[in-house]
N, C-alpha and C positions, 0 to 999 in steps of 0.2 A: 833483377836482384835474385829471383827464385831460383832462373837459371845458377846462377852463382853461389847458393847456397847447395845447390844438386850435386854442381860438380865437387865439392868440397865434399861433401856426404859420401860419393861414392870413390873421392878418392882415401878417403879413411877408411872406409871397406875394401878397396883392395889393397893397400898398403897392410892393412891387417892381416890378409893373407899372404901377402909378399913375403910379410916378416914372420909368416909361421912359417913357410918353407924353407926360412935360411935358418932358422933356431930350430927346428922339430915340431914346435907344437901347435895346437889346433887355430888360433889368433893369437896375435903377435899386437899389446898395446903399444909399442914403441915404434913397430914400423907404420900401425896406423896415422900414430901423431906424427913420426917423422913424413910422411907422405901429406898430411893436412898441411902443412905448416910451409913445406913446398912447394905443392899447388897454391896454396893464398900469395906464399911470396910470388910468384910467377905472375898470377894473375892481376893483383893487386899492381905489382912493379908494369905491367903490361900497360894497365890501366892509364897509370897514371904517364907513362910514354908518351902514348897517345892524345892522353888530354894536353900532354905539354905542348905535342905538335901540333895540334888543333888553336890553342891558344897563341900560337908562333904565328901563324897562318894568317887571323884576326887583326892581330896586328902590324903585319904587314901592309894590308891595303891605306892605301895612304885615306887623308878626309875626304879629298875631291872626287875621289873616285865611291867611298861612300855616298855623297851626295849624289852622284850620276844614278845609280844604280837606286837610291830612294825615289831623284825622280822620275826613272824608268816605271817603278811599282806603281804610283802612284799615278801615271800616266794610264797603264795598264787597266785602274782599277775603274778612272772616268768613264776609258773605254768600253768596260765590261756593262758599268750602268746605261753610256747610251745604246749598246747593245740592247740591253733589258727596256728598257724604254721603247725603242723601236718597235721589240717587238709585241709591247703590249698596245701599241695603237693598234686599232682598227685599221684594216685594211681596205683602199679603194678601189674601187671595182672600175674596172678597163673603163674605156669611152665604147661605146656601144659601136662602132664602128671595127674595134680591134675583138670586141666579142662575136659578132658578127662571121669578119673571114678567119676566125679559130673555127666558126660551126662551120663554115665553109669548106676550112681545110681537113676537119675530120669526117666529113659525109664523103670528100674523093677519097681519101683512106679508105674509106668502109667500102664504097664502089668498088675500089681496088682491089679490096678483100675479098667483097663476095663474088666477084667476076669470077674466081678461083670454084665457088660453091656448084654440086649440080643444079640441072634450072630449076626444078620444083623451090627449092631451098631459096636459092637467089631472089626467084619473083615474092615469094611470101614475105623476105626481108625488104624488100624492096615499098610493096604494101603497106608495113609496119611504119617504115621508117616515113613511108608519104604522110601516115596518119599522125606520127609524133611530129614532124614540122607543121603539119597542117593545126594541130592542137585538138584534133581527133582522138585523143587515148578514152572516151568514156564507154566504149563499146565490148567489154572485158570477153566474151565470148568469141568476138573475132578475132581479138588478138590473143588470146588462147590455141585456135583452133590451128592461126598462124604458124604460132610457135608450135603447136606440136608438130607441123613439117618439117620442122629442122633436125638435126641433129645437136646432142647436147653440146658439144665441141663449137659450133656453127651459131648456137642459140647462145654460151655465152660471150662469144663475141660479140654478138650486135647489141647485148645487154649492154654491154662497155661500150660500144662504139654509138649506142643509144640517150647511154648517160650523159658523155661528151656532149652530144651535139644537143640535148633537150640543154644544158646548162650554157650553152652558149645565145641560145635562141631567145 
């Protein structure tokens, strides 16, 4: 609505001017109103076009095909709640068997990976990673010392490929 109050506002200021360049003088009240009164007609008649095409439209669709289309929505919206649902349960954790060859499958990854590493680097992750399957991690100074042989690039890989495989184990 504000929009539409704007345009009207500024078309009575330039109509005001309009109509002082076709009579001489500084504003011109009659080209402002005839300019108002214009634009309202225009817009207004626009308006209501619209609404009638809109309202045409509405009632075209026949009932049956309203009711399809209700119980599409309402289809949609069961759906959405067992969505929601779902995903507020708790979540159950693997069978220990399928946790298991994921640690399995991400320690040949890591192999894989640090095959690539030079050997200083490789053997100390290697070390590391004996002591995190073993359940070895309360020795914080050897695995410090470890990780300072690596490079940062190198160290956080096996972070990641550490995380893995402690969460499978």
């Amino acid at each position: 609505m504000r929009k539409f109050w704007l345009v009207l506002v500024i078309a009575f200021v330039l109509g005001g001017f309009i109509g002082a360049e076709v009579t001489g003088s500084s504003f011109s009240i009659l080209g402002a109103t005839v300019a108002l009164v214009l634009t309202a007609s225009v817009l207004l008649g626009l308006g209501a076009y619209f609404h009638h095409q809109e309202e045409k439209k509405t009632k075209d669709i026949p009932p049956e095909v309203r009711r399809i289309f209700a119980g599409m929505s309402s289809a949609m919206q069961e759906t959405d709640a067992l969505i929601t649902r779902a995903k507020q349960q708790p979540q159950k954790d693997p069978p220990a068997q399928d946790r298991v060859s994921a640690g399995v499958s991400s320690l040949n990854q890591f192999i894989q990976v640090a095959e690539r590493w030079p050997e200083e680097e490789r053997i100390a992750a290697m070390q590391l990673m004996t002591n995190i399957i073993d359940g070895k991690t309360g020795d914080k100074e050897l695995s410090r010392s470890l990780l300072s042989k690596m490079s940062l690039r190198n160290r956080a890989t096996f972070m990641l490929y550490a995380k893995q495989i402690k969460g499978h184990m």
